[in-house]
MIZA-530841 format. One record per atom (N, C-alpha, C, CB): x, y negated, z; residue in one letter. Coordinates in Angstrom, 1 decimal, always signed. Glycine has a CB too. Layout:
BEGIN
((X; Y; Z); A)
...
This chain:
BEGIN
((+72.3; -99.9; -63.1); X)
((+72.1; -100.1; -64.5); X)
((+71.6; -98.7; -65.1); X)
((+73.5; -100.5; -65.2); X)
((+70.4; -98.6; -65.9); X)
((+69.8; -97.3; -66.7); X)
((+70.4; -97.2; -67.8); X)
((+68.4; -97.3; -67.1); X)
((+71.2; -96.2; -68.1); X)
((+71.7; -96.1; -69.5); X)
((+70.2; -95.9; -70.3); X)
((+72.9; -94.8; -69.8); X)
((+70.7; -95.8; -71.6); X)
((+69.5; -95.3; -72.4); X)
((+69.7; -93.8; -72.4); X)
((+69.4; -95.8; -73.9); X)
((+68.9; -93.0; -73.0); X)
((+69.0; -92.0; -73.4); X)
((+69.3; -91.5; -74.8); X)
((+68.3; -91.7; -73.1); X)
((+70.7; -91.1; -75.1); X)
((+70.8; -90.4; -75.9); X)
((+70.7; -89.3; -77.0); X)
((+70.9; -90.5; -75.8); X)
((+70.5; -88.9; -77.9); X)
((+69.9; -87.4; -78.5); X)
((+71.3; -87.4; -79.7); X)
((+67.7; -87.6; -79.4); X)
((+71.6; -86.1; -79.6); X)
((+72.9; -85.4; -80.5); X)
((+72.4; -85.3; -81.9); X)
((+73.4; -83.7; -80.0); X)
((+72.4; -86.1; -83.0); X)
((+72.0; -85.6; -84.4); X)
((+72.5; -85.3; -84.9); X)
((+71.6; -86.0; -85.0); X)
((+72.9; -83.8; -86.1); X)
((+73.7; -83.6; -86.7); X)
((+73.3; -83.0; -88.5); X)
((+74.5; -82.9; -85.8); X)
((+74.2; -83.1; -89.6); X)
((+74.2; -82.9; -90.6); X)
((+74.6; -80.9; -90.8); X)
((+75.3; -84.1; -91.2); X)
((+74.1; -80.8; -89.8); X)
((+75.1; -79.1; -90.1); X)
((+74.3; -78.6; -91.0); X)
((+75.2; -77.7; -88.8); X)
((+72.8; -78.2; -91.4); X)
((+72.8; -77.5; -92.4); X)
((+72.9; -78.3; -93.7); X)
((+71.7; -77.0; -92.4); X)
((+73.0; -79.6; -94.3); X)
((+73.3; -79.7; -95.1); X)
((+74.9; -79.4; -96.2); X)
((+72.9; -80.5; -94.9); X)
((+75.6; -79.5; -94.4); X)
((+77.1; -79.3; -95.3); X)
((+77.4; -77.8; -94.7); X)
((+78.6; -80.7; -94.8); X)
((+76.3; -77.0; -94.2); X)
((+76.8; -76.0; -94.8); X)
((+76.0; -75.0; -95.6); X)
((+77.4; -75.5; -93.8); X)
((+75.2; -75.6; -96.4); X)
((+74.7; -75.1; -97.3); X)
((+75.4; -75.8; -98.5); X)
((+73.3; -75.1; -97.2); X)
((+75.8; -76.9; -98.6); X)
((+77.3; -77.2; -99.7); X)
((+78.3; -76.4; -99.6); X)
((+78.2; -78.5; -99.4); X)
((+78.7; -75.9; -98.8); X)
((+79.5; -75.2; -98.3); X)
((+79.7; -73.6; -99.0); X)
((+79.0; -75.3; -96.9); X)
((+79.4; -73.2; -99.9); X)
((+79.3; -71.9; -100.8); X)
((+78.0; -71.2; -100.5); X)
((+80.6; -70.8; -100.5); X)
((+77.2; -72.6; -99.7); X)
((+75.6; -71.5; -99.6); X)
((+75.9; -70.8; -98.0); X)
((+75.6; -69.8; -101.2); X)
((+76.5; -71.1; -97.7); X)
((+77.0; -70.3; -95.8); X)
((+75.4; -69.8; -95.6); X)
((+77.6; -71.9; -94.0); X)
((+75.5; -69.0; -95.0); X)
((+74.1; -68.5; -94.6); X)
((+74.1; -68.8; -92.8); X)
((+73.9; -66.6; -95.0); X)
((+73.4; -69.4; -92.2); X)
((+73.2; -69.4; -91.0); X)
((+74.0; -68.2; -89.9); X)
((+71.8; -69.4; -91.1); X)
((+73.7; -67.2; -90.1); X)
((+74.6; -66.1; -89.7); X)
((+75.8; -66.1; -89.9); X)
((+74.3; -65.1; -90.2); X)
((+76.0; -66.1; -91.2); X)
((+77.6; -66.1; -91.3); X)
((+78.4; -67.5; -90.6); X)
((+78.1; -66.1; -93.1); X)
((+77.5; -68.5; -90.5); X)
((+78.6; -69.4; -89.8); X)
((+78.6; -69.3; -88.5); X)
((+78.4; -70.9; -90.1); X)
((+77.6; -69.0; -87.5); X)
((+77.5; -68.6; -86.3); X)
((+78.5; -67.3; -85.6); X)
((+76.2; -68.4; -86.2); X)
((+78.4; -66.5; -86.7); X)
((+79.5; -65.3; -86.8); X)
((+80.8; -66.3; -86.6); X)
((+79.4; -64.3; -88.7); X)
((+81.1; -67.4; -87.8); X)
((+82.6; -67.6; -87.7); X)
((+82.8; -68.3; -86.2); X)
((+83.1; -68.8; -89.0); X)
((+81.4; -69.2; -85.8); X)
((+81.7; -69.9; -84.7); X)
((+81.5; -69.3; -83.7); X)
((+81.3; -70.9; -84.6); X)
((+81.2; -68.1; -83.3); X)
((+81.0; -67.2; -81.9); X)
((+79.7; -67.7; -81.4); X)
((+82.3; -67.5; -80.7); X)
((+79.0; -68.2; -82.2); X)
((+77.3; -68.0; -81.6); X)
((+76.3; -67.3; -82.4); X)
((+76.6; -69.3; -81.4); X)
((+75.2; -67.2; -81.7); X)
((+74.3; -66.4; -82.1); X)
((+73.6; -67.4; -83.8); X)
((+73.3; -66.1; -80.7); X)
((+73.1; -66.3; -84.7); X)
((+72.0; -67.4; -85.3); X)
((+71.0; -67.8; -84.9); X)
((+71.7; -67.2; -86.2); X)
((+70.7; -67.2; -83.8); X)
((+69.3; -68.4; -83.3); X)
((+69.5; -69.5; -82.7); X)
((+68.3; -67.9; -82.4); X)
((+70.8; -69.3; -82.6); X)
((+71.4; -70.6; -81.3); X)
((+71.9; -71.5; -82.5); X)
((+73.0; -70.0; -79.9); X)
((+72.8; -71.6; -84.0); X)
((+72.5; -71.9; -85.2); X)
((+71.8; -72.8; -85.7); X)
((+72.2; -71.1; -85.5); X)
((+70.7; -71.9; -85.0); X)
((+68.8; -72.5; -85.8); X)
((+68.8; -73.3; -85.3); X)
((+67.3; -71.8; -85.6); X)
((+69.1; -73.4; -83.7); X)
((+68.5; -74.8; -82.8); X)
((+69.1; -75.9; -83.0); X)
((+68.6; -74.8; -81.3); X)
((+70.6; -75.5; -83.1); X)
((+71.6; -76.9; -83.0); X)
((+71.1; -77.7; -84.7); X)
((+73.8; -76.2; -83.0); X)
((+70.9; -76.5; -85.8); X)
((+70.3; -77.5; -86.9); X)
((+69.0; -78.1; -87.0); X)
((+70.4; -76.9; -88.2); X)
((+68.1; -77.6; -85.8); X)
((+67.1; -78.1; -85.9); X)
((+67.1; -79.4; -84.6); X)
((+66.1; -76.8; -86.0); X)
((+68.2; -79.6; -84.0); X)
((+68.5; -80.3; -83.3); X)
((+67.4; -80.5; -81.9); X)
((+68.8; -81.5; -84.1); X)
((+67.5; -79.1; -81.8); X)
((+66.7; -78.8; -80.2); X)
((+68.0; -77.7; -79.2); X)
((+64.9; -77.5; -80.7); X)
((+69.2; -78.4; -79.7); X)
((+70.3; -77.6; -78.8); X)
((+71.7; -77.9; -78.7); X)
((+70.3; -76.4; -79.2); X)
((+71.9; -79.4; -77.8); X)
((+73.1; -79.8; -77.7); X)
((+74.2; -78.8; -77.8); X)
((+73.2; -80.5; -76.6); X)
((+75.1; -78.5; -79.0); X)
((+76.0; -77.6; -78.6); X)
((+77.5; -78.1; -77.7); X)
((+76.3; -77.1; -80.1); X)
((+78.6; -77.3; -77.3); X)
((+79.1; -77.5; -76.4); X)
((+80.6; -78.7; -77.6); X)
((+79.4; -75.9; -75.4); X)
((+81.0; -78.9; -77.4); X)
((+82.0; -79.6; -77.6); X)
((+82.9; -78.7; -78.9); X)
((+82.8; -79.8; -76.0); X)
((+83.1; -77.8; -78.0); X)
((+84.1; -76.6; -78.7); X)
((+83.3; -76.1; -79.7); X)
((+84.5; -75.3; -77.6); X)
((+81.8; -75.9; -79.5); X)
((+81.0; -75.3; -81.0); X)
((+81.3; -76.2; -82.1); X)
((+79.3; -75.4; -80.9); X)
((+81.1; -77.7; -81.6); X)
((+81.1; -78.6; -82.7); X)
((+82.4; -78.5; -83.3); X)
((+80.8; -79.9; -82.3); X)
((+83.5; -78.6; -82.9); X)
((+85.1; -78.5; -83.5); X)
((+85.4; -77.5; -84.4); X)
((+86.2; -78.4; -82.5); X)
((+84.2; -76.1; -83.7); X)
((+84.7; -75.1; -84.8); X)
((+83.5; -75.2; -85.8); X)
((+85.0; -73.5; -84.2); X)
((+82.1; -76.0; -85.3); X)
((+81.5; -76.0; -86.2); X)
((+82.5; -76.9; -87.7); X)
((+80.2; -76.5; -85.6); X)
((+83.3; -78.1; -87.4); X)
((+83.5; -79.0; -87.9); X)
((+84.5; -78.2; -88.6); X)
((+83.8; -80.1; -87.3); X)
((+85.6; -77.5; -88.5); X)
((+86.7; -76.8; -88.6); X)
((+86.1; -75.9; -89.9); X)
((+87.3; -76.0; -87.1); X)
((+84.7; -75.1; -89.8); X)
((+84.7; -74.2; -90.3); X)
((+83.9; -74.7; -91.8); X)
((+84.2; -73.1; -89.3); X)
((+83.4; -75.8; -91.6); X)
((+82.5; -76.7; -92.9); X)
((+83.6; -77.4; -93.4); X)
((+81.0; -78.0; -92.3); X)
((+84.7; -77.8; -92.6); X)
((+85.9; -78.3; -93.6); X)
((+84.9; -79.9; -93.5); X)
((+86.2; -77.2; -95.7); X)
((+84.4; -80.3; -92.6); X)
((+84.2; -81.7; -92.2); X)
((+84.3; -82.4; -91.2); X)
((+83.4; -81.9; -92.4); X)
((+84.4; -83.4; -91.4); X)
((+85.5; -84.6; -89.8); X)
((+84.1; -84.3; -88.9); X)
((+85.8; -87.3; -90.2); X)
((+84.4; -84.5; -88.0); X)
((+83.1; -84.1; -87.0); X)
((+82.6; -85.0; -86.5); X)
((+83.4; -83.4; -85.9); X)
((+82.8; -86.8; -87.0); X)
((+81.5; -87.6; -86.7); X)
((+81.2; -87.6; -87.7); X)
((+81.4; -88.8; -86.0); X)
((+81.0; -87.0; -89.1); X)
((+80.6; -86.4; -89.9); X)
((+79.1; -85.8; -89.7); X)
((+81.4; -85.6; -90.0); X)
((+79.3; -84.9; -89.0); X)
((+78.4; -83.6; -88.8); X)
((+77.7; -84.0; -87.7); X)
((+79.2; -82.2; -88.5); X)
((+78.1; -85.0; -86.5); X)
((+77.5; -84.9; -85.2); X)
((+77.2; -86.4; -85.1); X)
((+78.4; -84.2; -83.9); X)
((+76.3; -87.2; -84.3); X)
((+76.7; -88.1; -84.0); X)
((+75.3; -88.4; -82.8); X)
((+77.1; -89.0; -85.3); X)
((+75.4; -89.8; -82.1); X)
((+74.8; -90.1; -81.2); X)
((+73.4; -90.9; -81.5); X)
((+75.8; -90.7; -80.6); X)
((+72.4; -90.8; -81.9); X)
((+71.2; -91.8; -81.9); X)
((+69.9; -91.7; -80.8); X)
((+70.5; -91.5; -83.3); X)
((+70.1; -93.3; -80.4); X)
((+69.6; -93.4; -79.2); X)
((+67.8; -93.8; -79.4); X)
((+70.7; -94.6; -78.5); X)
């Protein structure tokens, strides 16, 4: 059986630019990554790990199938 292939899509820059304006930097700062690494995950060229997303979710103050989800 072939699964399909799925791709990670997420809402991060929108809620965190709701978010008091977060600047890319400063949220990567809160979440222990770089901002270019930041850049990718919102430009959705960079599955982050599990743990990014929780503190990504943690730190936007949103549910995290919110922010992340699966489209195939």
């Amino acid at each position: 059986m072939k699964l399909k292939e799925s791709i990670v899509k997420n809402k991060v820059k929108v809620a965190r630019i709701e978010k008091n304006n977060l600047t890319q930097g400063e949220l990567a700062k809160l979440v222990g990554v770089t901002r270019q690494t930041m850049n990718l995950i919102e430009a959705n060229k960079y599955n982050p790990t599990i743990r990014v997303c929780l503190l990504i979710s943690k730190h936007l103050e949103r549910p995290l199938d919110e922010l992340f989800w699966l489209e195939e």
